[in-house]
N, C-alpha and C positions, 0 to 999 in steps of 0.2 A: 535626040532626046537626052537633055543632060543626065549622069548617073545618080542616083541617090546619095545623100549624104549615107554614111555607115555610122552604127550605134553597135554599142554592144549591151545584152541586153540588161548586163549587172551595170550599168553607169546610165545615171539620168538623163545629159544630156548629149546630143552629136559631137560627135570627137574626129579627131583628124586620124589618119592610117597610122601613123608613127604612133599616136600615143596610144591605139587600142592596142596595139601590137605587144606593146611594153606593157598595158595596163594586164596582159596575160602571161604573158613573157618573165615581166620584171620579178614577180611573186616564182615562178615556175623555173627560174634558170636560178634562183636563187635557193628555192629547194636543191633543183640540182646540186648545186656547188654545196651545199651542208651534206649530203649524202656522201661526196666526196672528201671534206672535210674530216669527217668519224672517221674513213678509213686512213685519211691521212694523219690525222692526230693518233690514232691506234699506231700504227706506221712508226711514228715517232714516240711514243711512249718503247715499245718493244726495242725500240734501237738500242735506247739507254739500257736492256739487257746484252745486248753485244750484236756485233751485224750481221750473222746468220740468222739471226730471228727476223727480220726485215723478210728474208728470201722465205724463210718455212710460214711464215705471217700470210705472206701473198698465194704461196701454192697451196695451204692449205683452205683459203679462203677461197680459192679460183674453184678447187674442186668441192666444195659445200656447195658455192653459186651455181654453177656447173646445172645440175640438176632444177636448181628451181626457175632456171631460167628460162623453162616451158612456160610455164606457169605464169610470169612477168611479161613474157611476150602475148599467150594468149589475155591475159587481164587487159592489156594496152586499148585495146576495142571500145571497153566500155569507154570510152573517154568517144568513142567516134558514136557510141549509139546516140548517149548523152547527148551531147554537142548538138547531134541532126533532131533528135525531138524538141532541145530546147531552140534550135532556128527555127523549125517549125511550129511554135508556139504552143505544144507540153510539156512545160517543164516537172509533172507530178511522173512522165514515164521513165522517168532515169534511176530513179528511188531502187525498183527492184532488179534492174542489172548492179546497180553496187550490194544488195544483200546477196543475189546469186553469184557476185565477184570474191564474199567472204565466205560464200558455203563452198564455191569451189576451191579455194584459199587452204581447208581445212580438210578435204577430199587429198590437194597432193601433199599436204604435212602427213599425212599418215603415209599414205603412199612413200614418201623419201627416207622415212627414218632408217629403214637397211642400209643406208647410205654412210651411214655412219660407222657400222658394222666392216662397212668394205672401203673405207678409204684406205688404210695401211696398206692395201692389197695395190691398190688405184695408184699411190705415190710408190711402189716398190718397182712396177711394170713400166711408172714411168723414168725410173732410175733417178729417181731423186737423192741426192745425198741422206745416207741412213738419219744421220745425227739430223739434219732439216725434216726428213722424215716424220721422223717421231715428234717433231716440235710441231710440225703442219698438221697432224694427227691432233693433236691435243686441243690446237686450236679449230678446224674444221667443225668437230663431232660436237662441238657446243654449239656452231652456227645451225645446223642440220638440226639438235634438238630446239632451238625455239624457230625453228624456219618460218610455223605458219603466221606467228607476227609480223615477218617482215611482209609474206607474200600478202593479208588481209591486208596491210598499210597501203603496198603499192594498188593492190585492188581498188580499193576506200578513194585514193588519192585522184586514179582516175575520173572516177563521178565528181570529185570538184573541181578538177580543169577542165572535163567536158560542160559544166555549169559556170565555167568565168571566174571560179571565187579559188585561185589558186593561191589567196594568201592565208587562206584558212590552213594548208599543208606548209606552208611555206612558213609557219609562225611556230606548227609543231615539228618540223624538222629544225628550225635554230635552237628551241629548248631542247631537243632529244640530245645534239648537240654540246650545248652546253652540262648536261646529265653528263656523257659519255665520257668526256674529259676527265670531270671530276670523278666517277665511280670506278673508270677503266684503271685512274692511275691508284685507286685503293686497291682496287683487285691485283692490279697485276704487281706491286711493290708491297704492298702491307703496312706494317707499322716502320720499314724499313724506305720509305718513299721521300725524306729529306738527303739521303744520300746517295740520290743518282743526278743533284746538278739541274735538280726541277724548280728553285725558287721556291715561290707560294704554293704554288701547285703541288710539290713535294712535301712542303710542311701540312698545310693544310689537308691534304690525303693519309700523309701519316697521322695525324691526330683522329682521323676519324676511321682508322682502321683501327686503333688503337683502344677507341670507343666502342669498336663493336667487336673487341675480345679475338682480332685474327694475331695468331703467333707469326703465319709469314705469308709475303705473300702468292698469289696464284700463280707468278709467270705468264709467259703468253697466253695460258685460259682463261686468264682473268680478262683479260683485252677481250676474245671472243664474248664471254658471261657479261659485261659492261655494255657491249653491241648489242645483245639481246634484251637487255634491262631498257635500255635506252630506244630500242624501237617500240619496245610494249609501250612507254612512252609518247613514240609518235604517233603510234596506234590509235592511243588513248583520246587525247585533244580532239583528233577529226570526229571522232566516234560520238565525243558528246556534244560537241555542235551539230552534228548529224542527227541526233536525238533529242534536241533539244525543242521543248514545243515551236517556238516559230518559226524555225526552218525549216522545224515535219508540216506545218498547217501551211508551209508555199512550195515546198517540194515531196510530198505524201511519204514521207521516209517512214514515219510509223503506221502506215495502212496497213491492213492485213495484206491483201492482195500484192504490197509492195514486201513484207517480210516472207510472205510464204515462198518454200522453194519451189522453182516455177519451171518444167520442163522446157516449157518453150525459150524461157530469157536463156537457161544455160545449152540449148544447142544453137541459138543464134550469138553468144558468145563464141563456143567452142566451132562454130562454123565457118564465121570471118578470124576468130583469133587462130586457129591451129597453125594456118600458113608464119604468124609471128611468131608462134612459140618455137616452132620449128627451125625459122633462123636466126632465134636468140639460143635457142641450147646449140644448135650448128657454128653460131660464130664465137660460142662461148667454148665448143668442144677444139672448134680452131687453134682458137687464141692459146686457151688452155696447153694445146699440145705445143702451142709456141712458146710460149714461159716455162711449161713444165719440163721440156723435154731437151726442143734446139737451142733453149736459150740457156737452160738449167744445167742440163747434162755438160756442161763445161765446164762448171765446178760452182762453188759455193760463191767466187767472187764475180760471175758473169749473172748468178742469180740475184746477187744482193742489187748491184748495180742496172738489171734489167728492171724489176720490182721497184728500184727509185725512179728510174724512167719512167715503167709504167705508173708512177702514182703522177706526175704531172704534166703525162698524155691526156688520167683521169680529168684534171684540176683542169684543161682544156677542151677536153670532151664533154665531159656532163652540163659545162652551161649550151652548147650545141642540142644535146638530149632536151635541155628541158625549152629550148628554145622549138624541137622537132616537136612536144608537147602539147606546147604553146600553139604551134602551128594547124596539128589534128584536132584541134579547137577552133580555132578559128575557121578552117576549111570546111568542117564540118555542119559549126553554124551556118556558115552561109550558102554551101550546100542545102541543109533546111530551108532554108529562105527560097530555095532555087534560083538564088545568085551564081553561078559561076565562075563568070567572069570578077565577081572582087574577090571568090576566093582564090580566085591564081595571082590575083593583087596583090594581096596579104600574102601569097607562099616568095613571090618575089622579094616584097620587103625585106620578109622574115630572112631570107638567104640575104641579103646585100648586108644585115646589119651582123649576122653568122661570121660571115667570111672575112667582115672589119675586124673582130673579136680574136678568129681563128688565127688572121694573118698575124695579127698582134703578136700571141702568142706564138707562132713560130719564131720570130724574132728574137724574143725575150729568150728561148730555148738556144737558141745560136750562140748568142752575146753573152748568157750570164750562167753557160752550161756546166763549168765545174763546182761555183762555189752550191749551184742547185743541188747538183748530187754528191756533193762535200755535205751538205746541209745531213743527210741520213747516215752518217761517217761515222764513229764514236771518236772522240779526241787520244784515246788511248789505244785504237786500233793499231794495228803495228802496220810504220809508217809505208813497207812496199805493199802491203794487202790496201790499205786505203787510197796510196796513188791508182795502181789497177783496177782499185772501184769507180775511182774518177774518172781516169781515162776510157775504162768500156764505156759507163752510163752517159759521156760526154757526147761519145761516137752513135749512140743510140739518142741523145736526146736531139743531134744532128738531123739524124733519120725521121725523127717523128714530127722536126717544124717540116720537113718536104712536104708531108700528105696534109697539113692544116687546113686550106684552103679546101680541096676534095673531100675531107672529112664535113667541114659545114656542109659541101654541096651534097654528099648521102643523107646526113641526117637528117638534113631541112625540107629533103623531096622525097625521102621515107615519110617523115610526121605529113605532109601534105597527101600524098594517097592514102596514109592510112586515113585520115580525115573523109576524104572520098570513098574510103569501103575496099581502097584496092591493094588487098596485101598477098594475093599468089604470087603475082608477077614477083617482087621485089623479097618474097619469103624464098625463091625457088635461084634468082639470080645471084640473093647472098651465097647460100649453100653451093651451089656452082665453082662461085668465083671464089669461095672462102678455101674451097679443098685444090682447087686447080693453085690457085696463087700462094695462099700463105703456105698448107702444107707441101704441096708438089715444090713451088719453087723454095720454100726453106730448105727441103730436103736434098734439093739439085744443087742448090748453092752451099749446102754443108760439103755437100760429096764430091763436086766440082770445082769449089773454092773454098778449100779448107782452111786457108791462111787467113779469112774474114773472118772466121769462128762467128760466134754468135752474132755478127754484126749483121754476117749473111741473114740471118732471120728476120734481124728487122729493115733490111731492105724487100725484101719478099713480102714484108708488111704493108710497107709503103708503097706499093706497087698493089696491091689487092684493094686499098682505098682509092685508091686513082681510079681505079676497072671498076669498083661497085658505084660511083661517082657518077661515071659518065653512062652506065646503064640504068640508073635511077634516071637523070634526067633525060634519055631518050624516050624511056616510057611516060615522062610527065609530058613533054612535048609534045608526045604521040596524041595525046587527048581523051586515051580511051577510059580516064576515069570519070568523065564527062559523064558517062554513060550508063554509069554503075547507081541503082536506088534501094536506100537501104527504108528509109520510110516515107510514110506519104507525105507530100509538101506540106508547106505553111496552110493553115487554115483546113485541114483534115480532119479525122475521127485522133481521140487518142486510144485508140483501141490497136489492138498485137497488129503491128504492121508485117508488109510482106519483108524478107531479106535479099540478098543480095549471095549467088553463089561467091567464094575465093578468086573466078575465075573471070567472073562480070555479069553473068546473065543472074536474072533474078526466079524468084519462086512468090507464089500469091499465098506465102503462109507454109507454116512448119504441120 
């Protein structure tokens, strides 16, 4: 029996695998990449204050994220509930997992704001340089007070990748963008923003700080305050398309039933999402202790120079994320559909075109590794402090093309289970391999080989994406997410389906 042609259900007519792929993908890796963008523009705005604020910029931000990245992990779901009702032909049931994605959104914003309270305490234990300190302080406690914008964004953002329309996110993450640039660099320079070597940008930021009566500017809080203005921003855009009569009259976004908060929708969130949240704040506690600590605690210029690495490990990670996105989309559709077999079609794809991207970029890391981390340098930095920032970030940016290829293959067969409903296994073998590899072998190879200094760490990085890689794809292999139903097939009730335990077997209702 030949296979069916495949459709997706936002596009008229039959398309080929490559291009549905991309027609979710292309919108979705591209949000990506503007997410990463802000921080890298923020990044580069803070430089032009001097180069320890690059390193307090990053630690301070790690430990605000730190925390909400329960919360981002659990949200990731709704994109899989979405997905499998609209393969199964309801697309009005997805409406109240994105309202129950912002009441929960607004449950851990309260929840986190002690957070803010206690970072000083966070960056002191973890020996952070005093003077980075108090900079990563300033800037954190602003991310922590507008947290719950970002967390309702990512929430919101789900329910349109799980409905195909990911360029509705993807439209307001380039203008949030484009906002950020422009307001970060009034905030953070003031009427003083022509004189740090910014072109246009510099004039035209000072003229309108100028205009709004500021004597000087924020410093690094202003970057954080610019962040948060600009995601209420992102926020904004999905929210009123989301509300807009004819998208509420094909997707019931303004129902009652889909507004009300609804016990059921949020324990079958928090039921497949916990095992997520739990290995995003695990690999975020990780990581964290890798930058803040193995990496940082070597002084001020292994920090600055880790934080330039780490932003264009980001700048090739995040189009993988939204491509693993992309993929809990796709899988999940046609899941719905109780197709299987093309959604392991589509999770193939989705990796072959991952690991063209990824390999690329390690490449580009190899070849063009000093004047990259020259790029975050100040010109007046004094000249041995700025070679030894080159030279660490060069030796790390080394490190990080190694695991490129591995990196696509976790992300891309994370986003396809999770599509599938299957997120113990791959919630339980990050947190495993996260503490056994980066923290255990950073800290063997600090103490065993001292003479690597921090380079030790990000070898022990590169080696923990290798082992979550090849344990991702053994359990996709395995097949057992074959087996996992989170609602009932195409052509059902659209009435509260049964879910699906973390662990595979299912339950006939909450």
């Amino acid at each position: 029996t030949p296979t069916p042609t495949s459709t997706t259900p936002s596009l008229a007519r039959p398309v080929s695998p490559l291009r549905e792929v991309f027609a979710i993908a292309g919108p979705t890796v591209a949000t990506m990449v503007s997410y990463t963008a802000m921080t890298f523009t923020d990044k580069w705005l803070v430089s032009r204050l001097g180069p320890e604020f690059v390193g307090a910029q990053g630690n301070g931000g790690l430990v605000a994220w730190v925390p909400q990245a329960f919360a981002y992990g659990m949200l990731q779901v709704v994109n899989t509930y979405v997905a499998q009702h609209l393969g199964a032909g309801r697309p009005r049931a997805g409406a109240a997992y994105a309202w129950n994605a912002i009441y929960l959104a607004a449950l851990f914003a309260i929840l986190l704001q002690p957070v803010a309270l206690l970072m000083p305490w966070v960056l002191r234990t973890a020996s952070v340089d005093p003077t980075q300190a108090a900079l990563a302080n300033e800037y954190g406690r602003v991310l922590i007070w507008g947290c719950f914008l970002n967390m309702a964004t990512r929430g919101l953002s789900q329910f349109f990748y799980g409905i195909h329309k990911a360029g509705v996110v993807m439209v307001a993450g380039i203008a949030a963008n484009i906002f950020n640039l422009f307001i970060s660099a009034v905030l953070v320079f003031g009427p003083s923003g022509d004189e740090y070597g910014l072109g246009f940008l510099g004039e035209s930021s000072a003229w309108a700080a100028r205009v709004l009566g500021m004597e000087a500017g924020l410093g690094i809080a202003g970057s954080a305050w610019g962040t948060v203005l600009a995601t209420g921003l992102e926020l904004a855009i999905p929210l009123a398309y989301f509300l807009s009569p004819s998208f509420a009259a094909r997707f019931g976004t303004r129902d009652r039933g889909a507004i009300r908060p609804s016990l059921d929708r949020l324990r079958e969130i928090a039921t497949l999402g916990w095992p997520g949240g739990a290995m995003f704040v695990n690999e975020m506690v990780c990581w964290g202790f890798f930058m803040v600590y193995l990496v940082s605690h070597f002084g001020p210029a292994h920090a600055s120079a880790g934080w330039a690495a780490h932003q264009y490990m980001s700048l090739s990670f995040m189009p993988a994320v939204g491509m693993s996105v992309a993929t809990t989309a796709l899988v999940g559709s046609y899941i719905g559909k109780g197709r299987h077999d093309i959604a392991a079609a589509r999770f193939w794809l989705a990796l072959r075109i991952t690991a063209v991207y990824m390999g690329l970029c390690g490449v580009v890391f190899v070849v063009f590794r000093e004047p990259l981390i020259g790029f975050f340098v100040r010109e007046d930095t004094d000249p041995a402090l700025a070679a030894e920032m080159v030279r660490l970030g060069s030796l790390m940016l080394i490190a990080t093309a190694a695991f490129q290829l591995f990196d696509a293959g976790a992300m891309v067969t994370s986003g396809a289970l999770r599509g599938a409903g299957d997120t113990f296994f791959p919630g339980i073998a990050t947190i495993v391999a996260s503490w056994v590899v980066i923290v255990g072998g950073g800290l063997a190879l600090t103490h065993w080989a001292p003479s690597l200094e921090s380079l030790g760490a990000w070898i022990a990085a590169a080696s923990y994406i290798v082992v979550l890689c090849l344990l991702l794809l053994w359990r996709f292999l395995g097949g057992h997410w074959k087996t996992i139903r989170l609602v009932e097939p195409a052509g059902g009730a659209e009435s509260p389906t049964p879910i699906a335990q973390p662990g595979g077997g299912t339950t006939d209702g909450i």
